[in-house]
KEPA-611118 format. One record per residue (C-alpha): residue in three letters; x, y, z. Coordinates in pm, whole numbers, padded with zeros to 5 digits, always signed. Layout:
BEGIN
ALAXYZ;...
***
This chain:
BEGIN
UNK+10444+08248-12809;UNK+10059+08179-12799;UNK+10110+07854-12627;UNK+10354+08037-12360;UNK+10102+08318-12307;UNK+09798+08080-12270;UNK+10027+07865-11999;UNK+10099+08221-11832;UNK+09725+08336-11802;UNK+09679+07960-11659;UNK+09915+08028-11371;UNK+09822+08351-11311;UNK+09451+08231-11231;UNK+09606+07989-11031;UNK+09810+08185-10834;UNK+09496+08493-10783;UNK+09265+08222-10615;UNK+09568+08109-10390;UNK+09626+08491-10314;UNK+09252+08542-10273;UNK+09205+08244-10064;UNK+09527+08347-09831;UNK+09498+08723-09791;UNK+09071+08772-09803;UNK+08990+08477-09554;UNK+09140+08536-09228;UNK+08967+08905-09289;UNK+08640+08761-09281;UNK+08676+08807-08854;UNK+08700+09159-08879;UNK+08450+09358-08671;UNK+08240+09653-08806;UNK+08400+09978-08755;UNK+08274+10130-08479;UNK+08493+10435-08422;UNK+08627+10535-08046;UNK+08562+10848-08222;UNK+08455+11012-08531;UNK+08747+11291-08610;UNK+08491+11514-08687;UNK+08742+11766-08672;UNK+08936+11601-08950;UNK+08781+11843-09262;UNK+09122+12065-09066;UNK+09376+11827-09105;UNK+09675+11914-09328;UNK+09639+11721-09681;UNK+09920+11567-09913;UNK+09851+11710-10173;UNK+09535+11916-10166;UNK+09616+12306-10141;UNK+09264+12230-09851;UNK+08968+12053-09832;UNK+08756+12260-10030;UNK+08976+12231-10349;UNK+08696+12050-10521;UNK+08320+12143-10434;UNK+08088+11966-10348;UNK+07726+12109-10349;UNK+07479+12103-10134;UNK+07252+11756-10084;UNK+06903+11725-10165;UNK+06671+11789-09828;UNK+06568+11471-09683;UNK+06211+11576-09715;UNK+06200+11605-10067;UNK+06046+11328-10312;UNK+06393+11248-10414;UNK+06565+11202-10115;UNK+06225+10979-10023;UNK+06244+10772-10340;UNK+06623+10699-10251;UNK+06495+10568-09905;UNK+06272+10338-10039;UNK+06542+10203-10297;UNK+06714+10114-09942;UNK+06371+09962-09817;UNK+06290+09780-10133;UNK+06683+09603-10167;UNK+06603+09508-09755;UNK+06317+09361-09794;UNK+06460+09138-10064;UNK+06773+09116-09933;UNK+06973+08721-09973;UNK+07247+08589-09759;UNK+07519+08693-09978;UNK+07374+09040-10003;UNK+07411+09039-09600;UNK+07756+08882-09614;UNK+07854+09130-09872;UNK+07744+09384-09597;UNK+07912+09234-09292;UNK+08271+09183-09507;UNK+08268+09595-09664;UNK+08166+09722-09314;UNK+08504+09643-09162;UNK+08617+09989-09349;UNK+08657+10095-09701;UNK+09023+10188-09647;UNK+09100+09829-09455;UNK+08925+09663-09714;UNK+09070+09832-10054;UNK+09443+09777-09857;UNK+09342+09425-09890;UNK+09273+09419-10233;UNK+09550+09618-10327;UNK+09754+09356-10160;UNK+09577+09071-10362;UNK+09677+09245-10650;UNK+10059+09293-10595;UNK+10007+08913-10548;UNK+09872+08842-10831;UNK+10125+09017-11051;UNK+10461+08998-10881;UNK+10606+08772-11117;UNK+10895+08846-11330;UNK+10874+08795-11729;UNK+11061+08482-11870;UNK+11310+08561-12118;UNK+11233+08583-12504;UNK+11397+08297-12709;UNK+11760+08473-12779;UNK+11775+08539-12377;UNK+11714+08859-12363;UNK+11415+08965-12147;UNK+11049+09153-12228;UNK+10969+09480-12026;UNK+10601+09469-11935;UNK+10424+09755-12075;UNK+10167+10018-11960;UNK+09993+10091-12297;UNK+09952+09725-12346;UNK+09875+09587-12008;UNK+09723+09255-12132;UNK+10036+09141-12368;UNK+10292+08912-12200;UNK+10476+08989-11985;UNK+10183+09133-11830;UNK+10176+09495-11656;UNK+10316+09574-11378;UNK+10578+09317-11268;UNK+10500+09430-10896;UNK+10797+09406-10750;UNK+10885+09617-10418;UNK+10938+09924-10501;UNK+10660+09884-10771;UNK+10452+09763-10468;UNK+10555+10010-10236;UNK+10479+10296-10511;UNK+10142+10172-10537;UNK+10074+10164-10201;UNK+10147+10519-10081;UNK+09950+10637-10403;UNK+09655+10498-10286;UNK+09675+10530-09935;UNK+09782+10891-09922;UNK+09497+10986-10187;UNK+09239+10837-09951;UNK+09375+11070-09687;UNK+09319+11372-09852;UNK+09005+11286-10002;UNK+08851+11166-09625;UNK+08944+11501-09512;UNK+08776+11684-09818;UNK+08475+11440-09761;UNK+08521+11549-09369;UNK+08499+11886-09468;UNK+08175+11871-09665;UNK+08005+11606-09410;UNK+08072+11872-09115;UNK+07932+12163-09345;UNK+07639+12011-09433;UNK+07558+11746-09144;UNK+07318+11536-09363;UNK+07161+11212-09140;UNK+07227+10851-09253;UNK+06886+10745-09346;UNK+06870+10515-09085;UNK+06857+10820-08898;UNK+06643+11002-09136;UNK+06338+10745-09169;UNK+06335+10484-08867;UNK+06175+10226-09060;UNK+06522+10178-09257;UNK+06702+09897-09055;UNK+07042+09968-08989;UNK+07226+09637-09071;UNK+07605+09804-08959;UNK+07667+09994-08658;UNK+07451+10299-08632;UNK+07689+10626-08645;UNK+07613+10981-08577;UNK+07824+11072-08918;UNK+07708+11280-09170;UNK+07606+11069-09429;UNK+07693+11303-09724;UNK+07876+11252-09911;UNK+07923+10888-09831;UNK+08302+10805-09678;UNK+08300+10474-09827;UNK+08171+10611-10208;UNK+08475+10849-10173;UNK+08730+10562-10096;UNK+08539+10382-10376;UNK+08616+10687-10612;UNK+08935+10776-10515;UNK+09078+10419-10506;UNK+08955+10268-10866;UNK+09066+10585-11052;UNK+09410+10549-10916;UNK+09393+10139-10944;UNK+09320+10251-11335;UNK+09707+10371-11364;UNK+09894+10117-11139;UNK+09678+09792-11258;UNK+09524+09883-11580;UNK+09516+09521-11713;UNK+09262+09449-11387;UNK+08973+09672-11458;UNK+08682+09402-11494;UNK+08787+09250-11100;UNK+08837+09660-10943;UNK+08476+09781-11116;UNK+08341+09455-10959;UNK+08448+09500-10619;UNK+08306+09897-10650;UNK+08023+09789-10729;UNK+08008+09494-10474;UNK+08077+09772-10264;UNK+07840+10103-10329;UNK+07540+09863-10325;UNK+07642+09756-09991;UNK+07638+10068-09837;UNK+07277+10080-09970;UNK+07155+09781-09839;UNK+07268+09866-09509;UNK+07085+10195-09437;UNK+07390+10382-09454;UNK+07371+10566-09756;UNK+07087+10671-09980;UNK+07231+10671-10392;UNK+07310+11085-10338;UNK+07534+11015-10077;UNK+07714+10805-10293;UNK+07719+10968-10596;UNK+07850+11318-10445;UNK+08135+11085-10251;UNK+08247+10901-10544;UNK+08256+11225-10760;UNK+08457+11374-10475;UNK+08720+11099-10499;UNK+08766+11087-10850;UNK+08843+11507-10856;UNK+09071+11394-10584;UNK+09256+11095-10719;UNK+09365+11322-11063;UNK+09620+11515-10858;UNK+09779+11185-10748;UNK+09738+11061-11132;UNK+09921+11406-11246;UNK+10200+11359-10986;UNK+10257+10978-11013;UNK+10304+11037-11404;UNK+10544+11284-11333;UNK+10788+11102-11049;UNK+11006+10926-11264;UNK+10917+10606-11193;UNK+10856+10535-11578;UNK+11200+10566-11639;UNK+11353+10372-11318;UNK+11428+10096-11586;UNK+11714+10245-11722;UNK+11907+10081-12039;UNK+12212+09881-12092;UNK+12435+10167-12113;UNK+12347+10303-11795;UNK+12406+09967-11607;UNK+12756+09885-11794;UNK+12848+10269-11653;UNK+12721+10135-11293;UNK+12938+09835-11297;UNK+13222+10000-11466;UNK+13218+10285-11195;UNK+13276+10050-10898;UNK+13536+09820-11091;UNK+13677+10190-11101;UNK+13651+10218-10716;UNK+13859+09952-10688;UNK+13529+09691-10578;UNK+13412+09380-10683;UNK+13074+09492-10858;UNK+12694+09327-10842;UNK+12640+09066-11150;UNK+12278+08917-11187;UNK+12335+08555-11091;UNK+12062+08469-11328;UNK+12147+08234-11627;UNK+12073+08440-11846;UNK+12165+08761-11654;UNK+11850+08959-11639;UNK+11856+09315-11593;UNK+11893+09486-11277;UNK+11563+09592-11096;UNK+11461+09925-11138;UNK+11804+10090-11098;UNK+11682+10412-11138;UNK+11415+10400-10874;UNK+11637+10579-10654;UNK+11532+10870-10843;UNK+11206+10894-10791;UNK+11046+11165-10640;UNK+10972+11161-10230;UNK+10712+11181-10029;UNK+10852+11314-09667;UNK+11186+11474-09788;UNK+11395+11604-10095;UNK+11607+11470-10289;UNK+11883+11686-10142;UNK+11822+11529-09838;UNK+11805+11204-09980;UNK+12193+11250-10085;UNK+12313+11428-09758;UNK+12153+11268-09503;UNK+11950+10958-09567;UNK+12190+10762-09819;UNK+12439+10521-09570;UNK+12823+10569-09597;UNK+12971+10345-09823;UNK+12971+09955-09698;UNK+13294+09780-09627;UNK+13533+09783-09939;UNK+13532+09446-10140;UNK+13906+09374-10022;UNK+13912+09451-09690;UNK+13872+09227-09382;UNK+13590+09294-09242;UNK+13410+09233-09601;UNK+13571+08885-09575;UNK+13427+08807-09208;UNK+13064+08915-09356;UNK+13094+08672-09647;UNK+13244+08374-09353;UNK+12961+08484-09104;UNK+12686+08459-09385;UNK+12851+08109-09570;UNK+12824+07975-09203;UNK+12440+08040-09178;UNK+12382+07883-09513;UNK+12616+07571-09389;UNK+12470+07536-09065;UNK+12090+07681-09018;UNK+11900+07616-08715;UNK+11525+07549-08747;UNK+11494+07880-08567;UNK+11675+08067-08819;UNK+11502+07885-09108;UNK+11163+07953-08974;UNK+11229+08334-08945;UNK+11367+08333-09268;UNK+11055+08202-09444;UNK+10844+08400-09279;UNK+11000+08745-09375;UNK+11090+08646-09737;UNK+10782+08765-09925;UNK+10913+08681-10206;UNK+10719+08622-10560;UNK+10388+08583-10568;UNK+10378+08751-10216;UNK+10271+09091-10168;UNK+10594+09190-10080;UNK+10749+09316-09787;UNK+10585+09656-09790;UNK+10280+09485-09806;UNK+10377+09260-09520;UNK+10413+09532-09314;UNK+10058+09675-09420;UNK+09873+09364-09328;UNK+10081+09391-08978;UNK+09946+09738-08915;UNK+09584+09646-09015;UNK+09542+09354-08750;UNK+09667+09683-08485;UNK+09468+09948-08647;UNK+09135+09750-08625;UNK+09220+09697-08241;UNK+09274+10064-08206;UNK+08938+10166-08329;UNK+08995+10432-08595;UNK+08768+10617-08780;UNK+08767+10546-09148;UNK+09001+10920-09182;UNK+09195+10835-08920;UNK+09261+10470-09066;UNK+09325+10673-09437;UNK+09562+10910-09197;UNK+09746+10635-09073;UNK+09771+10402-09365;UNK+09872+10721-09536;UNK+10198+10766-09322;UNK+10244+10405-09302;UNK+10305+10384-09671;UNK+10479+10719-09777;UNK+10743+10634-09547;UNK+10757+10216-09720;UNK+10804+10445-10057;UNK+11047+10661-09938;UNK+11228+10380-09758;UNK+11233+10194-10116;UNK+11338+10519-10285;UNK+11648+10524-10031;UNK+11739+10168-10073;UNK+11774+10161-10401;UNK+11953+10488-10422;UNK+12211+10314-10194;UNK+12172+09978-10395;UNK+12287+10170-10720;UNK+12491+10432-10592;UNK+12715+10132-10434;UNK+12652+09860-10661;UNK+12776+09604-10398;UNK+12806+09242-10480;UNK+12582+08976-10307;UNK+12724+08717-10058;UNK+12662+08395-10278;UNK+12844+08594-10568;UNK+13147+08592-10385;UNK+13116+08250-10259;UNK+12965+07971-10430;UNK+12915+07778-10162;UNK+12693+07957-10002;UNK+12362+07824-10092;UNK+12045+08084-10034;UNK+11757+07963-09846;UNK+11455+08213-10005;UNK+11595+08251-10372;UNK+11808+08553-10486;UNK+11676+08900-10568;UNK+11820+09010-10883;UNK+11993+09365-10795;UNK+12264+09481-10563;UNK+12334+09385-10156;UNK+12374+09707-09993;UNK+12133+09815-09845;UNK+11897+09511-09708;UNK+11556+09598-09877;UNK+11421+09402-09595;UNK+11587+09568-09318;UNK+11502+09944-09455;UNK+11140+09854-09528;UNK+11075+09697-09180;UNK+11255+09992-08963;UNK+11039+10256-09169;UNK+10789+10075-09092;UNK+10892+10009-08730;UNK+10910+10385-08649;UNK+10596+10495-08786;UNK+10372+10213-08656;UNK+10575+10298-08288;UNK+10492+10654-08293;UNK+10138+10586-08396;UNK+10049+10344-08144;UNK+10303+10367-07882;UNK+10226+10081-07704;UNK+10337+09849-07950;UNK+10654+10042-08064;UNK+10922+09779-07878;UNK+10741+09506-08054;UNK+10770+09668-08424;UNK+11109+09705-08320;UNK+11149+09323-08281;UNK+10960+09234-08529;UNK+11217+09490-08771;UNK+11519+09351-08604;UNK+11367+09000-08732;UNK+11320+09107-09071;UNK+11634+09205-09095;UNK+11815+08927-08944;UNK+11621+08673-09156;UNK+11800+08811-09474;UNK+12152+08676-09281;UNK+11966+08355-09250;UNK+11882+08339-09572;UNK+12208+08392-09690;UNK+12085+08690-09881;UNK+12226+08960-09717;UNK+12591+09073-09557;UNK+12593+09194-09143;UNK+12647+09539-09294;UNK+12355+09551-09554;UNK+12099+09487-09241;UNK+12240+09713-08994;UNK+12242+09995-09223;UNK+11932+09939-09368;UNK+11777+09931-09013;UNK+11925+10248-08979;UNK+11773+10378-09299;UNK+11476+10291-09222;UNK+11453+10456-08938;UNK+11546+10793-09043;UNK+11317+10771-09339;UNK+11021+10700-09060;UNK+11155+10991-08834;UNK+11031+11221-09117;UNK+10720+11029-09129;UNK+10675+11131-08747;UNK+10784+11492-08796;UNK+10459+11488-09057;UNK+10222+11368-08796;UNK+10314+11561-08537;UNK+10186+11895-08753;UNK+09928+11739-08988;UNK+09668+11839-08718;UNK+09558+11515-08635;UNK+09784+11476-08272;
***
C-alpha cells in the first residue's frame, strides 16, 4: 500500500501543474476590474442565507488621521518602495477580482482531485474520507455533483458576505488610501469604493473558511494563495491592514452559516450502502426494466445515489418530486427504447470528425473540472466583458452555481429514481468515445447541467442567451456522440435544466439587484 500511495501522490502533482498550467494561464489577460458601476446600493440586496446585512457587526474603522491609520499607510509606502516584479505581477493577476480569481482556483482544485480511488486488493473499493483527508484515496473524489456542491457553497457565501461588506462600506464610507494620502501610488484602477472593510479581504475570509470543509487535505496551497492575496491589496494602495482585517473577520462570521448548512444537507450520506443499491436495482427488475449495472470490472459502486436527496437551493424538495423530476424514459422493451440504442450504436459505428470534436470538447471528464465547472469558466470570459462590480460578479456567480447544484440534485434524483441502463450496456458493440460514467443514463448529466446553466447565463446577460442555448444544445448532443447517452436522456435533461434555471430567474428578479 505505501508504494501505491507514494505512486498516487506522484500523479497527483503531476496532474495539479497540468491543471495549473491549463486553467491559471490563459487568465493572465484578464483586465483589472474597473466596474461600469459600483452597486453601491447592494448593502439592500436580498441574501441567501443572511436574515440581512447587518447579521454580523462590524465596528467602526479607525479615523484616517490617527497614528494608526498613518502607520498602516506607510506599511503601503514602505512595501512600494521595495516592491519586485513578482510583487507587481502578483498585483496585476489578484486585481482581475477576488471572486473571478478564487472561481479559478476552486476550479484547479476540482481538477486536481477528480479522480476516482482504485480498488483495494479483494476488489472492493475505498471511500475517501473527511476526517482523514490525506489517507488514500484522498478526500474528496470531486466528481460532479461533488463539484457542483462546492461551487454554489462558495459562490453563494461570497454573495451574502459582499452585500454585508456593502452594507458596512456605505455606512461608514472610509477612502482607499490612495485616496486618503496622495503620495500612495495606486498600482490598480483607482475606485471611489469605500475601502472598509476591504471587498477582496472578505472574499479572502469567506472563501478559505469554506475551502477548509470541501478541501481539507489542501490547506498549505489555499493559506498560500490568501496570503498571496491580502498582501496584494496592500501593495497596491488599495487597502491599509484595517481594511483587511475587519473584511476578512466579516467573511469568516459569514462563511459559518454556509459551514452549519452544508453539514446538515445530506450530502454526507449521498453514498448510500449495498443494501440500498441491491433495493434500486431490484425495484426496476420489478418494473418490468432492464436495470443500470456498473460496467466496471470490478463493478464499483454507483456514484452518489443518494445525492438526489440533498437539500436545494431555489426550490423544495416537494417540488423537486412534482414538478422538476422528468416522466419516466421509454420502457426497456418497447420500440422506441430499441431505436435509441440503433440511433446511438450508429454514432459510435460511424462518427464524423464534427461529432468527435464536439464530443471531446464537452466531456470534462477526470481530471477536468467537470462540467459545472465548464460552464463557470464560460460565464467568467462574459462576466469580465460585462464589467461587474466585485458584488455583482459574487451575485451572479452566486445564481450561476445554485442553479448547477440544483440541476445535479435533479439529475440524480431522476438517475436513481429510474435506474435506467446505459446504451453500451445493452449493446456491446457500441464502443464509447469519452469513457463511461459509472451510474445510471437517464437523465444526461450533461444536458441538465448545460440548460441550467443556459437559462441563467441568458437571463443575466440577454444578449448572449441564443448562444448559451447552442452551446447547451451542444453539450447535450455530444453525449449521443459519445455514445454515452440515449436521444431521451438529452432531451429531458435539457428540459430539466431549464426549469431548474427558471427558478434561478424567479430569484433574481426579487433579490433587489434588477
Amino acid at each position: 500500500m505505501k508504494k501505491i500511495n507514494i505512486l498516487y501522490i506522484f500523479v497527483i502533482v503531476l496532474l495539479f501543474q497540468s491543471c495549473s498550467k491549463d486553467i491559471n494561464d490563459p487568465s493572465e489577460e484578464f483586465p483589472s476590474l474597473q466596474p461600469a458601476s459600483l452597486d453601491m446600493n447592494a448593502g439592500t440586496w436580498r441574501p441567501v442565507l443572511l436574515t440581512g446585512p447587518s447579521e454580523f457587526a462590524v465596528a467602526a474603522p479607525i479615523a484616517t488621521t490617527t497614528p494608526d491609520y498613518i502607520a498602516q499607510v506607510n506599511e503601503i509606502k514602505s512595501f512600494q518602495t521595495n516592491i519586485t516584479a513578482r510583487e507587481r505581477n502578483s498585483v496585476k493577476y489578484w486585481s482581475a477580482g477576488a471572486v473571478l480569481r478564487w472561481n479559478e482556483i476552486m476550479r484547479e482544485l476540482v481538477a486536481l482531485h477528480n479522480l476516482p480511488p482504485y480498488q483495494n486488493p479483494d476488489g472492493t473499493y475505498p471511500f475517501p474520507s473527511a476526517n482523514n483527508p490525506l489517507a488514500y484515496p484522498q478526500f474528496p473524489f470531486a466528481n460532479p455533483p461533488y463539484a457542483a456542491r462546492a461551487y454554489a457553497y462558495v459562490a453563494a457565501a461570497q454573495y451574502d458576505a459582499l452585500v454585508a461588506a456593502w452594507h458596512y462600506k456605505a455606512l461608514y464610507n472610509r477612502a482607499a488610501p490612495y485616496t486618503v494620502d496622495p503620495t500612495v501610488t495606486a498600482l490598480i484602477p483607482k475606485s471611489d469604493l469605500p475601502s472598509y472593510p476591504s471587498e477582496d479581504a472578505v472574499v479572502i475570509g469567506v472563501t478559505t473558511e469554506l475551502l477548509k470543509l470541501l478541501f481539507p487535505g489542501d490547506q498549505e496551497f489555499i493559506q498560500l494563495k490568501a496570503e498571496e492575496h491580502r498582501k496584494a491589496r496592500i501593495i497596491s494602495g488599495a487597502n491599509v491592514r484595517s481594511d483587511l482585517e475587519a473584511g476578512e473577520a466579516l467573511g469568516k462570521a459569514v462563511a459559518q452559516k454556509f459551514v452549519t448548512r452544508a453539514r446538515g444537507d445530506r450530502a454526507g450520506a449521498a453514498i448510500g450502502n449495498q443494501t440500498l443499491w441491491t433495493q434500486m436495482e431490484s425495484d426496476a427488475i420489478t418494473r418490468g426494466e432492464i436495470p443500470w449495472i456498473s460496467q466496471e470490472t470490478p463493478k464499483r459502486p454507483p456514484m452518489l445515489p443518494l445525492f438526489g436527496r440533498v437539500r436545494t437551493w431555489l426550490f423544495d424538495s416537494l417540488t423537486m418530486i412534482t414538478t422538476i423530476r422528468p416522466v419516466p424514459p421509454p420502457s426497456t422493451s418497447s420500440q422506441q427504447f430499441k431505436d435509441e440504442v440503433t440511433e446511438i450504436y450508429n454514432y459510435s459505428k460511424n462518427p464524423t470528425r464534427e461529432q468527435i470534436r464536439i464530443a471531446h470538447f464537452w466531456a470534462d471528464g477526470l481530471s477536468t473540472y467537470t462540467p459545472p465547472g465548464h460552464w463557470n469558466a464560460i460565464a467568467t470570459e462574459d462576466f469580465v466583458k460585462q464589467n461587474f462590480s466585485e458584488v455583482r460578479w459574487a451575485r451572479n456567480m452566486g445564481l450561476l452555481n445554485m442553479s448547477l447544484m440544483d440541476a445535479a440534485i435533479a439529475c440524480w434524483d431522476a438517475k436513481f429514481f429510474y435506474f435506467n441502463p446505459r446504451p453500451s450496456q445493452i449493446d456491446s458493440r457500441i464502443k464509447t468515445t469519452t469513457g463511461l460514467p459509472n451510474f445510471p443514463s437517464y437523465i444526461s448529466g450533461h444536458s441538465t447541467f448545460s440548460a441550467a446553466a443556459a437559462t441563467i447565463l441568458g437571463h443575466i446577460i440577454p444578449s448572449r442567451a441564443s448562444a448559451y442555448n447552442d452551446m447547451a444544445i451542444e453539450a447535450s448532443n455530444s453525449r449521443m456522440y459519445g455514445a454515452i447517452h440515449y436521444r431521451s436522456d438529452c432531451v429531458k435533461g435539457l428540459e430539466t435544466g431549464t426549469k431548474v434555471g427558471d427558478y434561478a430567474i424567479a430569484r433574481a428578479r426579487t433579490d433587489g439587484a434588477e
